[in-house]
mmCIF file of the protein (N, C-alpha, C, O) and its ligand, coordinates in Angstrom:
data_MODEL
# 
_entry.id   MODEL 
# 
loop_
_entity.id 
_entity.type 
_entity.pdbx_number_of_molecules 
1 polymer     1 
2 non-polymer 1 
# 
_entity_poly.entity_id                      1 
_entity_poly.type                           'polypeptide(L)' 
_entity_poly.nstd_linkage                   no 
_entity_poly.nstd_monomer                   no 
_entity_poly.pdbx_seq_one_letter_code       
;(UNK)(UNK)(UNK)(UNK)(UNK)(UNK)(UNK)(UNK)(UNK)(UNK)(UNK)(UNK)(UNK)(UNK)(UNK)(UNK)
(UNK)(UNK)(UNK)(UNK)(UNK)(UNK)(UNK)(UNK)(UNK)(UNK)(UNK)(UNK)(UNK)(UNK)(UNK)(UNK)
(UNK)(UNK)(UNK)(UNK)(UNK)(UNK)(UNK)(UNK)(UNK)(UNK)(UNK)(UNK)(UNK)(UNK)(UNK)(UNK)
(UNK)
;
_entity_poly.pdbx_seq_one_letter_code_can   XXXXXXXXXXXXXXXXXXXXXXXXXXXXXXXXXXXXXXXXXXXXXXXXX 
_entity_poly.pdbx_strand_id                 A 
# 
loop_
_entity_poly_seq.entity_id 
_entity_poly_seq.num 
_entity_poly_seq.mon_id 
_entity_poly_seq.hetero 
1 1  UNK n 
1 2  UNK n 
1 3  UNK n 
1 4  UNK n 
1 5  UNK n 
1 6  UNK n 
1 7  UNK n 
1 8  UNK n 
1 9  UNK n 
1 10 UNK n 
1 11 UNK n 
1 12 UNK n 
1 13 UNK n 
1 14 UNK n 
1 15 UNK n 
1 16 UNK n 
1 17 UNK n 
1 18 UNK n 
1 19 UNK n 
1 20 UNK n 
1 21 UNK n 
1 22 UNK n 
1 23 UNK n 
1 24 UNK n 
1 25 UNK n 
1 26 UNK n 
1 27 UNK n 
1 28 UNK n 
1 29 UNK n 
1 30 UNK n 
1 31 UNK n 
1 32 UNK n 
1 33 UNK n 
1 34 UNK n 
1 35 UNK n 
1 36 UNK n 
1 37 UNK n 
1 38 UNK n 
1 39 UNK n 
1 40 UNK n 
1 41 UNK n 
1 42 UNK n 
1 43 UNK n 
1 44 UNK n 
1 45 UNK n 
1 46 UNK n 
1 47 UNK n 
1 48 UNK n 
1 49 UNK n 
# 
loop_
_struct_asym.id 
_struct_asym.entity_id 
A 1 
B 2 
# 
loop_
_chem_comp.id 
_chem_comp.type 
_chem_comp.mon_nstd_flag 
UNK 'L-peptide linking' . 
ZN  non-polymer         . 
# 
_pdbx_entity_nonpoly.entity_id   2 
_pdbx_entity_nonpoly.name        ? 
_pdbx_entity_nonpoly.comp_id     ZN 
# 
_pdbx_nonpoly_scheme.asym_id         B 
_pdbx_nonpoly_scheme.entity_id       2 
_pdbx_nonpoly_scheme.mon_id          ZN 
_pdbx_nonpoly_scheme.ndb_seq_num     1 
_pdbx_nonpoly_scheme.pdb_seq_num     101 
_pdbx_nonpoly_scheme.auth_seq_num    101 
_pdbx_nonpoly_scheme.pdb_mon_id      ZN 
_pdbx_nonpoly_scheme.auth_mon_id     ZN 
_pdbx_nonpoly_scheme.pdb_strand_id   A 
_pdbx_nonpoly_scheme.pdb_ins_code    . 
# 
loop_
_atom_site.group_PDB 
_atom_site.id 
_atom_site.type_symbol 
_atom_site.label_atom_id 
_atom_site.label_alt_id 
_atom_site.label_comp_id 
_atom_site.label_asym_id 
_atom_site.label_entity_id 
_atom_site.label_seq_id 
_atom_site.pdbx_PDB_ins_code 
_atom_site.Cartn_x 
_atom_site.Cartn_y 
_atom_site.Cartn_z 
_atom_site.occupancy 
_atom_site.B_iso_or_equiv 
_atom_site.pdbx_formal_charge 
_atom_site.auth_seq_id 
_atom_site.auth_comp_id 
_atom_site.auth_asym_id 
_atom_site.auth_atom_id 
_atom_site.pdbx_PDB_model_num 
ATOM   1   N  N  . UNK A 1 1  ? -6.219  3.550   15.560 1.00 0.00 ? 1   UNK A N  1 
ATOM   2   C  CA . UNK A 1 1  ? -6.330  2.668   14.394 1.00 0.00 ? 1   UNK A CA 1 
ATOM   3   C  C  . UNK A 1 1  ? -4.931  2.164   14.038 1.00 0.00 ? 1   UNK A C  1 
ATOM   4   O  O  . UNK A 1 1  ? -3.993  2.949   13.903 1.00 0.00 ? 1   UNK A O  1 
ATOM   5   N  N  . UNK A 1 2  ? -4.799  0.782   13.881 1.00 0.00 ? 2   UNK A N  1 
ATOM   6   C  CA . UNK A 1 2  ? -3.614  -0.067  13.755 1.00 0.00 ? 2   UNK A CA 1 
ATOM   7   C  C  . UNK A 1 2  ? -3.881  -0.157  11.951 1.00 0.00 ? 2   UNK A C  1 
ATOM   8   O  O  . UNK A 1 2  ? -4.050  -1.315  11.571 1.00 0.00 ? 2   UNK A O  1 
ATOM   9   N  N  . UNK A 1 3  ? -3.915  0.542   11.222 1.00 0.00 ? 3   UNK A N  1 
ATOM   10  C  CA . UNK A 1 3  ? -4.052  -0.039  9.493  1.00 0.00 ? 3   UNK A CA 1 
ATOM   11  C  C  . UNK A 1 3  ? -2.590  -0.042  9.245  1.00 0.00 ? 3   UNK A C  1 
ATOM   12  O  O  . UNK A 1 3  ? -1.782  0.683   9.826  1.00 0.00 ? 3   UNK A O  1 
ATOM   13  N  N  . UNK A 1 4  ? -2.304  -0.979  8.270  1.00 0.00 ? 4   UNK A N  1 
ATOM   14  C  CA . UNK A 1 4  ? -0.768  -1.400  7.966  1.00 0.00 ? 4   UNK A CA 1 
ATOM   15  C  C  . UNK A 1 4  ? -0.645  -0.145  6.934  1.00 0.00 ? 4   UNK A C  1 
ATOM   16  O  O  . UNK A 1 4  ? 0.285   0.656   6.846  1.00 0.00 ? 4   UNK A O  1 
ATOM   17  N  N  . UNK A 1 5  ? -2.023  -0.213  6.069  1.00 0.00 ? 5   UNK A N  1 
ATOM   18  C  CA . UNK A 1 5  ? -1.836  0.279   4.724  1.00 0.00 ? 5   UNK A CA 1 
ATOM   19  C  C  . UNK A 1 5  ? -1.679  2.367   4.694  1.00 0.00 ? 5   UNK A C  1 
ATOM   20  O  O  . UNK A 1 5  ? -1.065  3.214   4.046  1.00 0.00 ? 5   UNK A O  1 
ATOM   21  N  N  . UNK A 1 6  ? -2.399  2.331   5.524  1.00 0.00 ? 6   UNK A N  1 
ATOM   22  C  CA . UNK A 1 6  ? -2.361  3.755   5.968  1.00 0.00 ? 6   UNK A CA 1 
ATOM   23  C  C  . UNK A 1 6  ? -1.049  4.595   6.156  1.00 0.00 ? 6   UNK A C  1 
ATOM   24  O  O  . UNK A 1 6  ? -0.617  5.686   5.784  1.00 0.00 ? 6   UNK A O  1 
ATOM   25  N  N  . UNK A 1 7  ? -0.447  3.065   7.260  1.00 0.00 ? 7   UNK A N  1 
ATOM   26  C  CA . UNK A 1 7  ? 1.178   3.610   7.882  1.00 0.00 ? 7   UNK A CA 1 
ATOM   27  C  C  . UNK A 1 7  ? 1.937   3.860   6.542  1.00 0.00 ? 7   UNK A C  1 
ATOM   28  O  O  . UNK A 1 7  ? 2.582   4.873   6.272  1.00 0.00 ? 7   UNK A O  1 
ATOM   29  N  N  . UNK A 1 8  ? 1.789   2.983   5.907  1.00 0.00 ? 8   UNK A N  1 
ATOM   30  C  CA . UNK A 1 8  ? 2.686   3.163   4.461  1.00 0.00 ? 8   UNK A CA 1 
ATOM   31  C  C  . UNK A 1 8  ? 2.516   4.541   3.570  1.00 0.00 ? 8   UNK A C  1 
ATOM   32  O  O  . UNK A 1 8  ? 3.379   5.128   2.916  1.00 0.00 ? 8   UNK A O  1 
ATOM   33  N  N  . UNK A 1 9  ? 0.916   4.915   3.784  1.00 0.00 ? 9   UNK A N  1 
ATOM   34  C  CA . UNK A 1 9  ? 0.407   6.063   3.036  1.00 0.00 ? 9   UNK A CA 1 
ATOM   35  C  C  . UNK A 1 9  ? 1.409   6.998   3.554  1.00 0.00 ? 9   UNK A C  1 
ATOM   36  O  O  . UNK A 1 9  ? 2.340   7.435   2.878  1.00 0.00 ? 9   UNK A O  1 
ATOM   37  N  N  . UNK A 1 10 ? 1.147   7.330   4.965  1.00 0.00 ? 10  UNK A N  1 
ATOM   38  C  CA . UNK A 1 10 ? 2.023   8.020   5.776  1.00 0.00 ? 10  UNK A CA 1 
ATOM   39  C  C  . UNK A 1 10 ? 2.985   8.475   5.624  1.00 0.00 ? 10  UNK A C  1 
ATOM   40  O  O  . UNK A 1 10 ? 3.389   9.636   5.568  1.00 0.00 ? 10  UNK A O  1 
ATOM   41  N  N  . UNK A 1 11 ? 3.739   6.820   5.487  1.00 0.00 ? 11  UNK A N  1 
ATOM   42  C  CA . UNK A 1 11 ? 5.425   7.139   5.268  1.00 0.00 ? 11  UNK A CA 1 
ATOM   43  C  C  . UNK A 1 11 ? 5.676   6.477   6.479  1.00 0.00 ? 11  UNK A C  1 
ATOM   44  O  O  . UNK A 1 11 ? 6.809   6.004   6.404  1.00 0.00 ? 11  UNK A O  1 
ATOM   45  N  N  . UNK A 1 12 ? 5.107   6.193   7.665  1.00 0.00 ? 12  UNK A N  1 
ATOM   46  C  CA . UNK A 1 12 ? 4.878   5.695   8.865  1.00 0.00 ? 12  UNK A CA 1 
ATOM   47  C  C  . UNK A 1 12 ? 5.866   4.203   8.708  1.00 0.00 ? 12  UNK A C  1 
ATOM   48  O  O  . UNK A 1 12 ? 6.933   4.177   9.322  1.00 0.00 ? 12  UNK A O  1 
ATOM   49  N  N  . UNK A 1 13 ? 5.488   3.102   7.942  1.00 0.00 ? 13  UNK A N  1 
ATOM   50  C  CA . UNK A 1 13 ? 5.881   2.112   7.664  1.00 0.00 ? 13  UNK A CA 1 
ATOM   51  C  C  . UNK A 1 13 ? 6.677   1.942   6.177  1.00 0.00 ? 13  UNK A C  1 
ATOM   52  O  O  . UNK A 1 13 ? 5.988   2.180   5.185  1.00 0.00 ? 13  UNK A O  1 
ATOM   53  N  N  . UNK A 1 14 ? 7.943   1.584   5.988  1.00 0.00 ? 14  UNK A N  1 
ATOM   54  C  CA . UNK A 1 14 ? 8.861   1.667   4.960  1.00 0.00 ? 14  UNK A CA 1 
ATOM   55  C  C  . UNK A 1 14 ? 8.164   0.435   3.812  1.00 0.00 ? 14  UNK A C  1 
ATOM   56  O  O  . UNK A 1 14 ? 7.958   -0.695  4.256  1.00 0.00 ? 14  UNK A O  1 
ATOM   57  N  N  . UNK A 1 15 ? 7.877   0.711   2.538  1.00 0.00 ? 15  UNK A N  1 
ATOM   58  C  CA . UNK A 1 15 ? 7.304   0.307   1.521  1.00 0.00 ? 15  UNK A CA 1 
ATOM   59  C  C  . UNK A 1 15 ? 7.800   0.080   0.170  1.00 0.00 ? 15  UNK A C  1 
ATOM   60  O  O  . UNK A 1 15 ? 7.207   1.003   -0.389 1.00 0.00 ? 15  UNK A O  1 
ATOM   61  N  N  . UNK A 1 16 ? 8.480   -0.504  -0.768 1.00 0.00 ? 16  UNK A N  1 
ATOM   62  C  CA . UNK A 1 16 ? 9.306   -0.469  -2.039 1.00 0.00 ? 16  UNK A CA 1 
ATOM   63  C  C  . UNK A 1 16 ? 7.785   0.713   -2.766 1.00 0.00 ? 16  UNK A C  1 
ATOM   64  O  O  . UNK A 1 16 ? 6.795   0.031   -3.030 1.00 0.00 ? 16  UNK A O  1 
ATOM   65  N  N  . UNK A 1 17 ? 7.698   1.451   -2.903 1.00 0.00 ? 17  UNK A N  1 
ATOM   66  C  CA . UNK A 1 17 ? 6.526   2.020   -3.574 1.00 0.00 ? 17  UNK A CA 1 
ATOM   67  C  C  . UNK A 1 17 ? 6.975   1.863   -5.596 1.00 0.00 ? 17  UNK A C  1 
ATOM   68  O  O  . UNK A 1 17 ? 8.096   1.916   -6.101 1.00 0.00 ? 17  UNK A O  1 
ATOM   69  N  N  . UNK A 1 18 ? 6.003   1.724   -6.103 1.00 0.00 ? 18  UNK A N  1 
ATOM   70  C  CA . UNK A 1 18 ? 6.134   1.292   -7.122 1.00 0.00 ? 18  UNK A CA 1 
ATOM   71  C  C  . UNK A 1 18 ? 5.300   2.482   -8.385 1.00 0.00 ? 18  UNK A C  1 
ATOM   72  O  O  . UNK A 1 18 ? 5.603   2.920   -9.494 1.00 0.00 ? 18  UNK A O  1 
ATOM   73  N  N  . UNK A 1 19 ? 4.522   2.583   -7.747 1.00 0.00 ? 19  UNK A N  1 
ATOM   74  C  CA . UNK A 1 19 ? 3.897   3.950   -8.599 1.00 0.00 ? 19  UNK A CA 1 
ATOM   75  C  C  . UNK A 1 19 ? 3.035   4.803   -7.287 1.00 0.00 ? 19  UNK A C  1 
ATOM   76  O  O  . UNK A 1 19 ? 2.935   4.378   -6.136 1.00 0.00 ? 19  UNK A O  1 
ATOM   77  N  N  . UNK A 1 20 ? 2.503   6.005   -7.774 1.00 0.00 ? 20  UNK A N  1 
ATOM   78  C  CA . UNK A 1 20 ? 1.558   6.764   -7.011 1.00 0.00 ? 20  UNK A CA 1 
ATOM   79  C  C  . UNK A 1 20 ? 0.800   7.604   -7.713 1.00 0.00 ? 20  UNK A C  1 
ATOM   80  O  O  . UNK A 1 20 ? 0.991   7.958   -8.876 1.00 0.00 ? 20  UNK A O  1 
ATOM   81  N  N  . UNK A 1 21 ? 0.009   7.893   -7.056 1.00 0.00 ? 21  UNK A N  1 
ATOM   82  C  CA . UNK A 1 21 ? -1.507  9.170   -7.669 1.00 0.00 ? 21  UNK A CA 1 
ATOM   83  C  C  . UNK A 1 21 ? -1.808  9.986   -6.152 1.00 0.00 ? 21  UNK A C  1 
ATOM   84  O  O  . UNK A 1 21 ? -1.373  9.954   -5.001 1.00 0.00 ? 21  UNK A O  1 
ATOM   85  N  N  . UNK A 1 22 ? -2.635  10.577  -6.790 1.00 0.00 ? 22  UNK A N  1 
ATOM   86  C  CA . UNK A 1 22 ? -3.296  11.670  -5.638 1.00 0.00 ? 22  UNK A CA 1 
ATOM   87  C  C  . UNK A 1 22 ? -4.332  10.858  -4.807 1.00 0.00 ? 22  UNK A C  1 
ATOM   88  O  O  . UNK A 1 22 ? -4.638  11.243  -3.678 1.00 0.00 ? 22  UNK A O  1 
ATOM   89  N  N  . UNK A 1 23 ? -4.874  9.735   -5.356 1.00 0.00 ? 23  UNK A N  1 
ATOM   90  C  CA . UNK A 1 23 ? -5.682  9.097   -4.593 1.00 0.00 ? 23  UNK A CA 1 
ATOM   91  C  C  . UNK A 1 23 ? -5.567  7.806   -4.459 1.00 0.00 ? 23  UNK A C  1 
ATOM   92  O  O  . UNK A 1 23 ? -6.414  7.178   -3.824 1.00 0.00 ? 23  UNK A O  1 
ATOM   93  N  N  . UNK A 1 24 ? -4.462  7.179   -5.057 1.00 0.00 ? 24  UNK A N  1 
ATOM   94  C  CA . UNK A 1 24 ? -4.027  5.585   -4.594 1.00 0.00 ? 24  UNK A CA 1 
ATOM   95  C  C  . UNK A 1 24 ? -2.153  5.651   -4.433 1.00 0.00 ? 24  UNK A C  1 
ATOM   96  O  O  . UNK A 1 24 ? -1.450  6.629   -4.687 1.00 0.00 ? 24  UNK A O  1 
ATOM   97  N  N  . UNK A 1 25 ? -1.674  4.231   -3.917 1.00 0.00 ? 25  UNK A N  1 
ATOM   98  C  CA . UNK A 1 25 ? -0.503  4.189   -4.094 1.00 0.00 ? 25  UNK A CA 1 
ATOM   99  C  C  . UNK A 1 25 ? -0.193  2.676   -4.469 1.00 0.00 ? 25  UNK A C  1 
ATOM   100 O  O  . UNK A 1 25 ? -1.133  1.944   -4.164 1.00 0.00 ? 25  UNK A O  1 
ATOM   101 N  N  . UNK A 1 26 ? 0.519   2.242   -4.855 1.00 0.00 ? 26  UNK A N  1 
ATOM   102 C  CA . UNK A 1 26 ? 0.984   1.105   -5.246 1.00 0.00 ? 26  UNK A CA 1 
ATOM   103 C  C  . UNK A 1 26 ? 2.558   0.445   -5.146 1.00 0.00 ? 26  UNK A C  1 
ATOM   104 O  O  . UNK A 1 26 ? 3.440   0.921   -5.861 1.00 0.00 ? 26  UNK A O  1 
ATOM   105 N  N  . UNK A 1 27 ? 2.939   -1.019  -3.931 1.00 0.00 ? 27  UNK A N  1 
ATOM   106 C  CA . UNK A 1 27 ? 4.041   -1.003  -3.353 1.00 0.00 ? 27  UNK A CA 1 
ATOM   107 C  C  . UNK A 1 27 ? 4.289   -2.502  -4.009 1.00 0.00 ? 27  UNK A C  1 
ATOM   108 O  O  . UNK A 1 27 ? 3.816   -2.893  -5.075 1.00 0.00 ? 27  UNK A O  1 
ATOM   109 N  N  . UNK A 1 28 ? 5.065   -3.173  -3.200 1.00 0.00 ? 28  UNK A N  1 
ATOM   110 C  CA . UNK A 1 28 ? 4.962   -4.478  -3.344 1.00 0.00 ? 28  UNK A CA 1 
ATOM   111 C  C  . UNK A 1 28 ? 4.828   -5.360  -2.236 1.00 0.00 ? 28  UNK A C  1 
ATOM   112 O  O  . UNK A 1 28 ? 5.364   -5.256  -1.133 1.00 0.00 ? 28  UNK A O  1 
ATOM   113 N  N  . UNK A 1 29 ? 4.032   -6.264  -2.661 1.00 0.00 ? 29  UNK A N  1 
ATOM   114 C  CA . UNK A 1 29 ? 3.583   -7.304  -1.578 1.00 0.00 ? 29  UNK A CA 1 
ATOM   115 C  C  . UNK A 1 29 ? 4.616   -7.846  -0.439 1.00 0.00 ? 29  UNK A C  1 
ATOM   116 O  O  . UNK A 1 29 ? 4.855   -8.975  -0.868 1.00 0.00 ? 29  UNK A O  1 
ATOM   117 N  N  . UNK A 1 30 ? 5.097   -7.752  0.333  1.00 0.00 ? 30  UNK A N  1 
ATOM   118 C  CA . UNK A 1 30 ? 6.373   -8.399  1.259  1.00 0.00 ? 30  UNK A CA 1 
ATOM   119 C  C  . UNK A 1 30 ? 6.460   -9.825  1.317  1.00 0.00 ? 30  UNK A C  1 
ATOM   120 O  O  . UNK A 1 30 ? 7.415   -10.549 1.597  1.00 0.00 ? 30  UNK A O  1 
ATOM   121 N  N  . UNK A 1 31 ? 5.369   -10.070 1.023  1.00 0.00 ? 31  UNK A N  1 
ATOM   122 C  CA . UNK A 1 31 ? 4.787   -11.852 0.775  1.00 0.00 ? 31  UNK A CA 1 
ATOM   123 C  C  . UNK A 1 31 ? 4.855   -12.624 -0.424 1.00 0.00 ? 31  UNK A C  1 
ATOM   124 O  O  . UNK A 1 31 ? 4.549   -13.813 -0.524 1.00 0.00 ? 31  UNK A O  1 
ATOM   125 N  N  . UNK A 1 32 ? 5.376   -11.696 -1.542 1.00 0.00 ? 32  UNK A N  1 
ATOM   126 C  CA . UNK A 1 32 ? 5.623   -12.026 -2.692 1.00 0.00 ? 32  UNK A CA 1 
ATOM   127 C  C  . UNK A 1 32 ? 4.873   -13.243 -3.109 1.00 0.00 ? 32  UNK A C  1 
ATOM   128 O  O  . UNK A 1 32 ? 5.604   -14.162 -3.480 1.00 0.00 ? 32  UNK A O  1 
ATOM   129 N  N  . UNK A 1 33 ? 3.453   -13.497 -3.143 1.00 0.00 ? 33  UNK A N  1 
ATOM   130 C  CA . UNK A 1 33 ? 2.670   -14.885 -3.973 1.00 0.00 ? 33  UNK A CA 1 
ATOM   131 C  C  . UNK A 1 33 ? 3.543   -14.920 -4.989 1.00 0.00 ? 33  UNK A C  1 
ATOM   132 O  O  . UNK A 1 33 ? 4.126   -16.001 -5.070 1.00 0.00 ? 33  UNK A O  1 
ATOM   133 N  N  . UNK A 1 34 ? 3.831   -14.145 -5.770 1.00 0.00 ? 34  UNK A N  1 
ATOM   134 C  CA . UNK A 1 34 ? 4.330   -14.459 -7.233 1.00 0.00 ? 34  UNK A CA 1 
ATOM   135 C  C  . UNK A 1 34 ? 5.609   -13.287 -7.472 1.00 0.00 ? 34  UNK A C  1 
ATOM   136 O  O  . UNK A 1 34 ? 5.621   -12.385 -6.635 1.00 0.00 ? 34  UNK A O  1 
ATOM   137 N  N  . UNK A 1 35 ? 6.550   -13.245 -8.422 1.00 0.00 ? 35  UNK A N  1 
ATOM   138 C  CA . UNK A 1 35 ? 8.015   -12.074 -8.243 1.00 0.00 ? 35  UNK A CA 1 
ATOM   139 C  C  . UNK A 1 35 ? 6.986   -11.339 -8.655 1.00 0.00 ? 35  UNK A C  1 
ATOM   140 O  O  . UNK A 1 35 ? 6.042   -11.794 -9.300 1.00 0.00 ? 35  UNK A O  1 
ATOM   141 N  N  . UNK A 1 36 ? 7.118   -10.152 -8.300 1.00 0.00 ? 36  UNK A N  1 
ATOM   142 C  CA . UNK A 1 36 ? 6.612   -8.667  -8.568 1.00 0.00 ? 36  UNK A CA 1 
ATOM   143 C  C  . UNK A 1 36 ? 5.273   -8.434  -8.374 1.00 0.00 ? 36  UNK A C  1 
ATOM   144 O  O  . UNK A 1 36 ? 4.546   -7.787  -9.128 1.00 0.00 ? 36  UNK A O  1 
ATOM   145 N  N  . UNK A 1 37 ? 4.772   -9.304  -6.723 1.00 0.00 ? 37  UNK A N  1 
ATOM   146 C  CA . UNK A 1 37 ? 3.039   -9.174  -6.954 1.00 0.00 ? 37  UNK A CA 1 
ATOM   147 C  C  . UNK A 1 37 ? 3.131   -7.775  -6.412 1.00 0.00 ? 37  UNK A C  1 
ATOM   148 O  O  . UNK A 1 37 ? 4.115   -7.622  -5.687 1.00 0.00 ? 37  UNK A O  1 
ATOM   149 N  N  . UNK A 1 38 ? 2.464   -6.841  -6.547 1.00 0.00 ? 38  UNK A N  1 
ATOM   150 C  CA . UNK A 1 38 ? 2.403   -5.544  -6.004 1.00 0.00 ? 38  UNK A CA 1 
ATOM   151 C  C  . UNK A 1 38 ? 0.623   -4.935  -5.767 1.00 0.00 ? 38  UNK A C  1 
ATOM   152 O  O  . UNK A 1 38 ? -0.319  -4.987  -6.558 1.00 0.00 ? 38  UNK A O  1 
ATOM   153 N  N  . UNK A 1 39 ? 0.686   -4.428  -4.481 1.00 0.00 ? 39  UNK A N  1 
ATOM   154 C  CA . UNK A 1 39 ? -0.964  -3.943  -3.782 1.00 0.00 ? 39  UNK A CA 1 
ATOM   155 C  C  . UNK A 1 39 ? -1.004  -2.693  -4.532 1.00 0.00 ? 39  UNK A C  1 
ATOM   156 O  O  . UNK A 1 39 ? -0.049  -2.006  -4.893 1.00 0.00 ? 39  UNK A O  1 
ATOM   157 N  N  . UNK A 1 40 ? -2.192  -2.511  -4.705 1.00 0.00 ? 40  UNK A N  1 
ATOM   158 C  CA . UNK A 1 40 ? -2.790  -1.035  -4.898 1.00 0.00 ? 40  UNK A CA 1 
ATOM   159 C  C  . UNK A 1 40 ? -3.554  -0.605  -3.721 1.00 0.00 ? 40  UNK A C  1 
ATOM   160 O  O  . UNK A 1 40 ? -4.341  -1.367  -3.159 1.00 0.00 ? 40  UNK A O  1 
ATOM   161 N  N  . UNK A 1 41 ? -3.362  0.469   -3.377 1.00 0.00 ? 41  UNK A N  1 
ATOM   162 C  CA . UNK A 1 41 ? -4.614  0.773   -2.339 1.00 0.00 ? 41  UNK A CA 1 
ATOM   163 C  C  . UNK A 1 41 ? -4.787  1.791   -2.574 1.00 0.00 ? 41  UNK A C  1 
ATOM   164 O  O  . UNK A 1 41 ? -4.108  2.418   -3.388 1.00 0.00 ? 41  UNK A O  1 
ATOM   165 N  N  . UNK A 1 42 ? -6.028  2.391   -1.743 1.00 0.00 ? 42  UNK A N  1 
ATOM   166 C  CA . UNK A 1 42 ? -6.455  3.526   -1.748 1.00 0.00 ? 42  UNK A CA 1 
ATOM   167 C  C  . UNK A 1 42 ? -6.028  4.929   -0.671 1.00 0.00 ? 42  UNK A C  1 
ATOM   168 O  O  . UNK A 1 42 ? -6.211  4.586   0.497  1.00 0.00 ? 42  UNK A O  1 
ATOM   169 N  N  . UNK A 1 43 ? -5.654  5.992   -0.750 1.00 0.00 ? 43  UNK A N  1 
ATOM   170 C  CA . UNK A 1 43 ? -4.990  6.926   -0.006 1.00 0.00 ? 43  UNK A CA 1 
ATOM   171 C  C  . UNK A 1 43 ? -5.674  6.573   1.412  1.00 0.00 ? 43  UNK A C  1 
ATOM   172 O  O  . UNK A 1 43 ? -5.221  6.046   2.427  1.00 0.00 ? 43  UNK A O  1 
ATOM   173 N  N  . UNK A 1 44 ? -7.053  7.117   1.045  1.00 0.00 ? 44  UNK A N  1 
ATOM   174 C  CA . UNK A 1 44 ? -7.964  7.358   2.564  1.00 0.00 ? 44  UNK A CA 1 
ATOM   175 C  C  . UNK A 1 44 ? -8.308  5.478   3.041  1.00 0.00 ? 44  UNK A C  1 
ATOM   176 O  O  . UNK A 1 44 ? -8.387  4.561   2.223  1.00 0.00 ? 44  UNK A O  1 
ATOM   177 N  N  . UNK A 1 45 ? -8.376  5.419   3.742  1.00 0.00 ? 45  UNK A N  1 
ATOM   178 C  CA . UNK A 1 45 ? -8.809  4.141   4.446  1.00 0.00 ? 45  UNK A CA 1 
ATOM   179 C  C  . UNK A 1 45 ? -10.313 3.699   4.422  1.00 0.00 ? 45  UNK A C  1 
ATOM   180 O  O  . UNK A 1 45 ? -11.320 4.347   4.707  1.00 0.00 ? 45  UNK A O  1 
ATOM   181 N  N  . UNK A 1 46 ? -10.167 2.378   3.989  1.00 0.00 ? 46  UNK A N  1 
ATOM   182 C  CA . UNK A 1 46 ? -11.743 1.607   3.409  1.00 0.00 ? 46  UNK A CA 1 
ATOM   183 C  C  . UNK A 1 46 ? -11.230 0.525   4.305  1.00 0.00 ? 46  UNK A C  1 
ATOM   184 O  O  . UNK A 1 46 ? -10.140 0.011   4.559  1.00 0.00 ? 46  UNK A O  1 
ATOM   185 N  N  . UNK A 1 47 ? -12.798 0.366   4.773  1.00 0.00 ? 47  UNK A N  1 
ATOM   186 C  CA . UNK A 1 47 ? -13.001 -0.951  5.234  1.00 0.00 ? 47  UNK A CA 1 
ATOM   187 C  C  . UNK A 1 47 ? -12.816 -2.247  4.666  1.00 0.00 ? 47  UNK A C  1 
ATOM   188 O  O  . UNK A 1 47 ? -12.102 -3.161  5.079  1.00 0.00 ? 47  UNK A O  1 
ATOM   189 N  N  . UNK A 1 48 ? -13.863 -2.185  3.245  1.00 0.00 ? 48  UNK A N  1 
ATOM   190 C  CA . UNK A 1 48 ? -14.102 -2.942  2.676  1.00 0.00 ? 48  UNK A CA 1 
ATOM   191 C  C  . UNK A 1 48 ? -13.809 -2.456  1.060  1.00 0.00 ? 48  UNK A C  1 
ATOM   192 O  O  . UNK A 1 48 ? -13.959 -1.274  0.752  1.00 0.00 ? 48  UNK A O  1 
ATOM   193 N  N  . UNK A 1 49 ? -13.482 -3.229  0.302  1.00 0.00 ? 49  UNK A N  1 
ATOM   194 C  CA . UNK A 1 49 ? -14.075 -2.941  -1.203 1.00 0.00 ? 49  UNK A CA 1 
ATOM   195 C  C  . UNK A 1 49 ? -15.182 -2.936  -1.535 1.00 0.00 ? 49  UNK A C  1 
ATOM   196 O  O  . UNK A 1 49 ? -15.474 -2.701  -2.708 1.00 0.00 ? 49  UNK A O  1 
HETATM 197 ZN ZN . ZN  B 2 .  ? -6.078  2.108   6.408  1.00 0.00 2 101 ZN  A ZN 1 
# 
C-alpha cells in the first residue's frame, strides 16, 4: 500500500504536524489552497469518508 497519509502517520513521510489525538492527526496541506489550509485525517486508513 502506497497511502501518502499513512506514511505521515508513520513518521515515514516528513509533515509540519499541527495538532494530534490518539485517533487523528492534523498537518498542513503542501498545496496550500489558502495560507494555513491544514488536513485532518484519520490514524488507521479509510478508503472513503
Ligand atoms: Zn492511508
Amino acid at each position: 500500500m502506497d497511502c501518502p497519509f499513512c506514511a505521515i502517520v508513520a513518521g515515514r513521510l516528513e509533515a509540519s504536524i499541527v495538532a494530534q489525538t490518539e485517533s487523528a492527526i492534523a498537518f498542513l496541506d503542501l498545496r496550500q489552497a489558502v495560507p494555513g489550509h491544514v488536513l485532518v485525517v484519520p490514524r488507521e486508513h479509510v478508503e472513503n469518508i
